[in-house]
C-alpha positions as CSV (number, residue, x, y, z in Angstrom):
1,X,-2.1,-13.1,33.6
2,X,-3.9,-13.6,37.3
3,X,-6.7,-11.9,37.9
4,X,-5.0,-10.8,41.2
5,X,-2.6,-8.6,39.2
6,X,-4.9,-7.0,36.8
7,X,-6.5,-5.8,40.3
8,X,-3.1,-4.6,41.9
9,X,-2.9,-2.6,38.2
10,X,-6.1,-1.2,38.8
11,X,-5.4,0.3,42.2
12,X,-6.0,4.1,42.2
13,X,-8.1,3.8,38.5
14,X,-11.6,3.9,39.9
15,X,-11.5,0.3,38.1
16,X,-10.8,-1.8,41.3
17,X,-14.2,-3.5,41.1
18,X,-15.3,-3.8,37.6
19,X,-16.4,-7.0,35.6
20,X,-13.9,-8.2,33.9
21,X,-14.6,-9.9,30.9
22,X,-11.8,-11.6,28.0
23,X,-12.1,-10.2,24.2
24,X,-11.3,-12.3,21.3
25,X,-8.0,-12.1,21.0
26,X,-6.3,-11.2,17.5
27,X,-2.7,-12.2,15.2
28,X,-0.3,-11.0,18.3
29,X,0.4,-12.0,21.4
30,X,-1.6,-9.6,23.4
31,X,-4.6,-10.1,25.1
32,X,-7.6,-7.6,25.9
33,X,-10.1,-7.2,28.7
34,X,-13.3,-5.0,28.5
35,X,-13.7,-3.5,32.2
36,X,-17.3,-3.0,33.3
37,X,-18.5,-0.8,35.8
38,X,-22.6,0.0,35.7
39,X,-22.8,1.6,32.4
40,X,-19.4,2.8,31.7
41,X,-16.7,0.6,30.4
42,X,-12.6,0.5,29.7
43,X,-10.0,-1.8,27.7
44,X,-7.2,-3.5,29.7
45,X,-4.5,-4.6,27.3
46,X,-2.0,-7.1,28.4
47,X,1.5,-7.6,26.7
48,X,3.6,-10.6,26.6
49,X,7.0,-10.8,28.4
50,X,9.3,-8.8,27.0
51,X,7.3,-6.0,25.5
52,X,8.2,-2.9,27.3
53,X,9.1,-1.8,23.7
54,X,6.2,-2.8,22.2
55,X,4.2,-0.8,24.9
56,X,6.1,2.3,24.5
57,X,5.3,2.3,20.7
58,X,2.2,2.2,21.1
59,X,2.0,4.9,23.6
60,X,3.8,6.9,21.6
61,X,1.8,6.5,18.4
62,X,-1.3,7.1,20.1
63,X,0.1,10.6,21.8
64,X,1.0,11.7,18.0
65,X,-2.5,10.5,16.7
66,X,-4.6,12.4,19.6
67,X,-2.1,15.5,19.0
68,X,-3.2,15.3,15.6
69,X,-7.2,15.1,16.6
70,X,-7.3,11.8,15.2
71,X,-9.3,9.0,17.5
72,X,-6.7,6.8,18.7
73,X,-7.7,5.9,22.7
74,X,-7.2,7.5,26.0
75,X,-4.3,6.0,27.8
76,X,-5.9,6.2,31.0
77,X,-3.0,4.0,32.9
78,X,0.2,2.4,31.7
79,X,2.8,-0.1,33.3
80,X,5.7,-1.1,31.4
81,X,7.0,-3.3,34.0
82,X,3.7,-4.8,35.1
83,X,2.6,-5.6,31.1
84,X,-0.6,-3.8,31.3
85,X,-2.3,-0.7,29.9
86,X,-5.9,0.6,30.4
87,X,-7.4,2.4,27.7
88,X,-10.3,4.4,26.5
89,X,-12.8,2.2,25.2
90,X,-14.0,3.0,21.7
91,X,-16.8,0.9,21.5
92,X,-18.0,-2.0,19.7
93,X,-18.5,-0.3,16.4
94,X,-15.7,-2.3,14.0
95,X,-16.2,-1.5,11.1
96,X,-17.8,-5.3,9.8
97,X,-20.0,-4.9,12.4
98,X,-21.5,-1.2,11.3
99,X,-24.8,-1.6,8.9
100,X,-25.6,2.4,9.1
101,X,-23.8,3.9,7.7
102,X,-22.8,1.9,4.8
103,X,-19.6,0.7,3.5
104,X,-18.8,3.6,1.0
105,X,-18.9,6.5,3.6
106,X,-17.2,4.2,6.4
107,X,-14.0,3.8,4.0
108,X,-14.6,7.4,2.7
109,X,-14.2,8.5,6.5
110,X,-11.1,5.9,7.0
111,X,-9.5,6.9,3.6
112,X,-9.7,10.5,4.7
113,X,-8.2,9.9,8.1
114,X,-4.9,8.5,6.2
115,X,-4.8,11.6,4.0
116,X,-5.0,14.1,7.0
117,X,-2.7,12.0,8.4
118,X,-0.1,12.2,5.5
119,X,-0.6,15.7,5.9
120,X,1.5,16.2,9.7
121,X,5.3,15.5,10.1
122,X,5.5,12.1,11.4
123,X,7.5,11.2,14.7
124,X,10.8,11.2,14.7
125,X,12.9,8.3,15.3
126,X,10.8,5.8,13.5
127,X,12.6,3.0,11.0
128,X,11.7,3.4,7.2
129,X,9.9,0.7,5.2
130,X,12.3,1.1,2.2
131,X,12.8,-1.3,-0.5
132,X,14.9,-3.1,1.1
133,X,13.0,-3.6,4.5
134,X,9.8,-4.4,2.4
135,X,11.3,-7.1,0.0
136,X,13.2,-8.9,2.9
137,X,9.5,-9.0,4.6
138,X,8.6,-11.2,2.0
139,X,10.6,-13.8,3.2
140,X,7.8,-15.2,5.2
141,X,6.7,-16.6,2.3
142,X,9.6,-18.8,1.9
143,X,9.8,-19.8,5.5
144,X,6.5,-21.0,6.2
145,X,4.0,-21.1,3.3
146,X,6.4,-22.5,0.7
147,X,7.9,-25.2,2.7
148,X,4.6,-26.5,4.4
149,X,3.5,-27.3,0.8
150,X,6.7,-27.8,-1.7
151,X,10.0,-29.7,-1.5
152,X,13.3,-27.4,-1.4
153,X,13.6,-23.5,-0.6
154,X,12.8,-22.4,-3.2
155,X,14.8,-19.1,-4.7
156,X,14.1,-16.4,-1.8
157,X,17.4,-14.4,-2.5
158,X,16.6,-14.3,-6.4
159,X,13.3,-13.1,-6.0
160,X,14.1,-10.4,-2.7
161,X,16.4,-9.2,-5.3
162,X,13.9,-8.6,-8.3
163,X,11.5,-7.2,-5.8
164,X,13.7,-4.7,-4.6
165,X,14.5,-3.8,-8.0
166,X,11.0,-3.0,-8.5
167,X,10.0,-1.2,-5.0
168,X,13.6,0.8,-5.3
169,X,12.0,3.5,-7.5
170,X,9.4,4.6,-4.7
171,X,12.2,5.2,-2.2
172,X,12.3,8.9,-3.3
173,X,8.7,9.3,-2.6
174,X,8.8,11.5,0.9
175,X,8.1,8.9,3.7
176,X,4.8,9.2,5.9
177,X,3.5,7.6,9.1
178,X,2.3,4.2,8.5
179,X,0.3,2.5,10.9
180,X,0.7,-0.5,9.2
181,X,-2.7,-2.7,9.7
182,X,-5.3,-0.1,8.6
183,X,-8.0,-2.6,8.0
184,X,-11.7,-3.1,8.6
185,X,-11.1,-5.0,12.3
186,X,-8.7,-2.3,13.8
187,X,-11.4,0.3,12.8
188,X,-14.3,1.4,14.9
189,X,-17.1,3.9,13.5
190,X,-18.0,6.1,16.6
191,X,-21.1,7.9,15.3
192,X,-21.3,9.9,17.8
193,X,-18.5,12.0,17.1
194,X,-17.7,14.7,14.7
195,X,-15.4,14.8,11.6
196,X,-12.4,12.8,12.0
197,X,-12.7,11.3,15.0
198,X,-15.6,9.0,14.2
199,X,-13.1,6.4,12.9
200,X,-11.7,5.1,16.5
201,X,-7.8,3.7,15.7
202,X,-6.1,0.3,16.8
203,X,-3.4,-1.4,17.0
204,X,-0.6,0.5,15.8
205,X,2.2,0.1,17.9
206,X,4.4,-1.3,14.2
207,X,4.3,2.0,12.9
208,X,6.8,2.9,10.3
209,X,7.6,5.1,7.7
210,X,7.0,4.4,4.2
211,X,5.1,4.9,1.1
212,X,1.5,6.7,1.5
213,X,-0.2,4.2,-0.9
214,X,0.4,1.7,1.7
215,X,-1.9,1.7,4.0
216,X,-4.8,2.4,1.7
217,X,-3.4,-0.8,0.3
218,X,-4.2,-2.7,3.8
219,X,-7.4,-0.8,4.1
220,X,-9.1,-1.7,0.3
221,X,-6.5,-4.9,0.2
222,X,-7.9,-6.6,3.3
223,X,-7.2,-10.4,4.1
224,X,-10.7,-11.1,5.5
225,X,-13.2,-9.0,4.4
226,X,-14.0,-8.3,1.0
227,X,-14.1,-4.2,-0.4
228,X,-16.5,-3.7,-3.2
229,X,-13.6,-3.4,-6.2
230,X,-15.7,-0.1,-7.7
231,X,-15.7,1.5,-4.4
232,X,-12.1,0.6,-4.1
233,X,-11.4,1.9,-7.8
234,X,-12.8,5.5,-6.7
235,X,-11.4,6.2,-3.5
236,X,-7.9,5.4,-5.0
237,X,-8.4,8.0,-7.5
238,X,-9.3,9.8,-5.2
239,X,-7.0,9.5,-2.6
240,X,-4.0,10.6,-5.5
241,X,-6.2,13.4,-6.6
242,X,-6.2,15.0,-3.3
243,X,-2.7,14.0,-2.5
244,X,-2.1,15.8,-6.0
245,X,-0.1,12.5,-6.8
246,X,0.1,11.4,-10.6
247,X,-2.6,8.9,-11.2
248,X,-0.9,6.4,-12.9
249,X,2.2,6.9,-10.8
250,X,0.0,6.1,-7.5
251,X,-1.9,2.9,-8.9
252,X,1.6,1.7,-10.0
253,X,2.9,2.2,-5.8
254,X,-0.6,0.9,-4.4
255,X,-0.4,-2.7,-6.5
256,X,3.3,-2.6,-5.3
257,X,2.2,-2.1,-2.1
258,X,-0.1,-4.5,-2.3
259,X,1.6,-7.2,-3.6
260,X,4.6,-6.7,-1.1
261,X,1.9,-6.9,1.9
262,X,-0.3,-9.8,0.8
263,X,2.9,-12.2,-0.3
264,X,4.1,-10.8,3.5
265,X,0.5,-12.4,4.6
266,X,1.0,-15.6,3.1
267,X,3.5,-16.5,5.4
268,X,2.1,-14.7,8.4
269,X,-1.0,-16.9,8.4
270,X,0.8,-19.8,8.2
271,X,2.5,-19.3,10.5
272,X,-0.6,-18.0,12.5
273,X,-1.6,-21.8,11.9
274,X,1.2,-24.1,11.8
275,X,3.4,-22.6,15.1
276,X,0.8,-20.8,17.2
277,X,-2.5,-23.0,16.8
278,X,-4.8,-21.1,15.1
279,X,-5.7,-22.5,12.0
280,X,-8.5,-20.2,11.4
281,X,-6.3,-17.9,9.6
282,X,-5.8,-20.5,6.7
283,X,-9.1,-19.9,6.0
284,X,-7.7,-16.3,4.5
285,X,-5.6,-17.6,2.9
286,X,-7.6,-17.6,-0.6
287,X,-8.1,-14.1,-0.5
288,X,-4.8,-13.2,0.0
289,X,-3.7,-15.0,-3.0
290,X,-6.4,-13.1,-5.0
291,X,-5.4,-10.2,-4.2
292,X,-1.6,-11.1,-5.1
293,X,-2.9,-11.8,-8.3
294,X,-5.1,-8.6,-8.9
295,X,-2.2,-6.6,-8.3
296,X,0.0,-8.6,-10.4
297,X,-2.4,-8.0,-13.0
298,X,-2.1,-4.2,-12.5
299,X,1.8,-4.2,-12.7
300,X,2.3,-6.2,-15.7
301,X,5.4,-7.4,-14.6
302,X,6.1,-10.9,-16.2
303,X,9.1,-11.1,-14.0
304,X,7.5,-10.6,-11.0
305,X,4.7,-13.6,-12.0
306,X,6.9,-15.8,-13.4
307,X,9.2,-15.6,-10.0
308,X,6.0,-16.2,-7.1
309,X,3.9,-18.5,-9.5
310,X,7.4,-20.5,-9.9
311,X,7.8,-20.9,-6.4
312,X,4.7,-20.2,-4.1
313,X,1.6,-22.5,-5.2
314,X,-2.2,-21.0,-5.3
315,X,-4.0,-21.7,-2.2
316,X,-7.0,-23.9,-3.9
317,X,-9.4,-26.0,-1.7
318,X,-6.5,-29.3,-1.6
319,X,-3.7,-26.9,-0.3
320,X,-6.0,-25.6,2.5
321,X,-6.8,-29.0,3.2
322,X,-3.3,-30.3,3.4
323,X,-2.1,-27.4,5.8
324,X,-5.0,-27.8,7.9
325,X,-3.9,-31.3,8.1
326,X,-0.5,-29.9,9.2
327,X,-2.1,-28.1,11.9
328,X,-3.6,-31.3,13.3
């Protein structure tokens, strides 16, 4: 996108003349700008083509979030047709980035923004991440991790099936507002603030409904940074105790919920790597696999096991290697 448009955008913001300068761009399409003007600074998001729906999700979201006193940002300007949006900037604080405080009352804070949310009626109109909708997501394992490394499809249909089988169960749990990538990097602590909005929100324009162990699944489950596991072990307990959820019955939905994201991730970053050019993604690639197996390991479902380690190989050293050599 020209610079001479992101100008016109401007027009009327008091952002006409700022520095502009290009953030590291993430997994999606979008790219982000940091506006400068003397000591005061703004976000300029810009969409892809096609995204007026995009945009308006995430609009949406953050009016429910900010309604709720939760920290998502200011939308200070937005343009469906011209792809842009200006935002509140939340500052620099992502979560890998924060030293004080540490790690246990950062996720302690983020853990308890997900249970306050649970808490409020989410939007109306959203989809549901059902059983059905979560097993089928799997299926990016099949499409791009699988056949970059193994002969033949593979048996996608058999195992969406088995899946579903075992995800069917938590359908009756009441659905809550997802955000859907509730990890480390779309989390900034703002110290400066008080209670709940310390924890500044991104990128969660894929909301959906679903099940509430989710996304404390992407939060302790992440795919590039590592959580301590005993930290992790206590705030799930604690997350079902204050939910009043049975223990058992809420460790049984989080390794589901786990599982379901991180096989989803597999074929993600492959794709990340193999179709869009940026292999740096294989590199977490590893850690997704772990955690695939962890929660395997908390399910004790043979089936299950047997049907992934049957047809999706471990990501060791050589298979990095050989889809980095794909990427070539």
């Amino acid at each position: 996108m020209s610079e001479t448009a992101k100008r016109a955008f401007l027009t009327g913001t008091g952002w006409e003349t700022a520095r502009i300068a290009p953030l590291a761009g993430d997994a999606s399409a979008r790219a982000y700008d940091r506006l400068h003007l003397g000591d005061r600074s703004t976000i300029l998001m810009i969409l892809p083509e096609g995204s007026a729906g995009e945009l308006a999700a995430f609009c949406r979201i953050a009016d429910h979030l900010s309604r709720l006193g939760l920290a998502a940002p200011a939308l200070l300007k937005r343009d469906p047709d011209a792809r842009f949006l200006l935002l509140e900037d939340l500052g620099e604080g992502l979560f890998p980035l924060v030293r004080e405080p540490g790690p246990a009352q950062l996720y302690t804070e983020a853990a308890a923004v997900l249970l306050h949310l649970h808490r409020a009626p989410p939007p109306a109109g959203l989809a549901r991440y059902d059983s059905a909708a979560m097993a089928a997501a799997c299926d990016l394992a099949w499409q791009w991790y699988r056949p970059a490394l193994t002969p033949g499809p593979g048996d996608f249909d058999g195992f969406r099936a088995l899946f579903r089988e075992h995800l069917a169960p938590l359908d009756a749990t009441p659905p809550v507002l997802l955000l859907r990538d509730y990890h480390a990097e779309n989390l900034i602590w703002r110290g400066t603030g008080e209670g709940l909005t310390r924890v500044g929100l991104l990128d969660f324009q894929d909301a959906l409904l679903g099940n509430p162990a989710y996304d404390l699944a992407s939060l302790l489950l992440d795919a590039r940074h590592d959580v301590d596991p005993t930290m992790a072990e206590a705030l799930i307990d604690s997350f079902a105790a204050q939910r009043k959820d049975d223990p058992t019955a809420f460790r049984r939905a989080f390794a589901l919920m786990g599982l379901q994201r991180n096989l989803r991730l597999l074929g993600i970053f492959t794709r990340l790597a193999l179709r869009d050019g940026k292999p740096r993604y294989l590199a977490f690639l590893p850690r997704v696999w772990r955690h695939v197996e962890t929660c395997l390991a908390q399910l004790d479902t043979p089936d299950l096991t047997q049907a992934i380690r049957t047809d999706l190989p471990a990501p060791d050293a050589a298979t990095i290697l050989r889809l980095q050599d794909k990427c070539a």
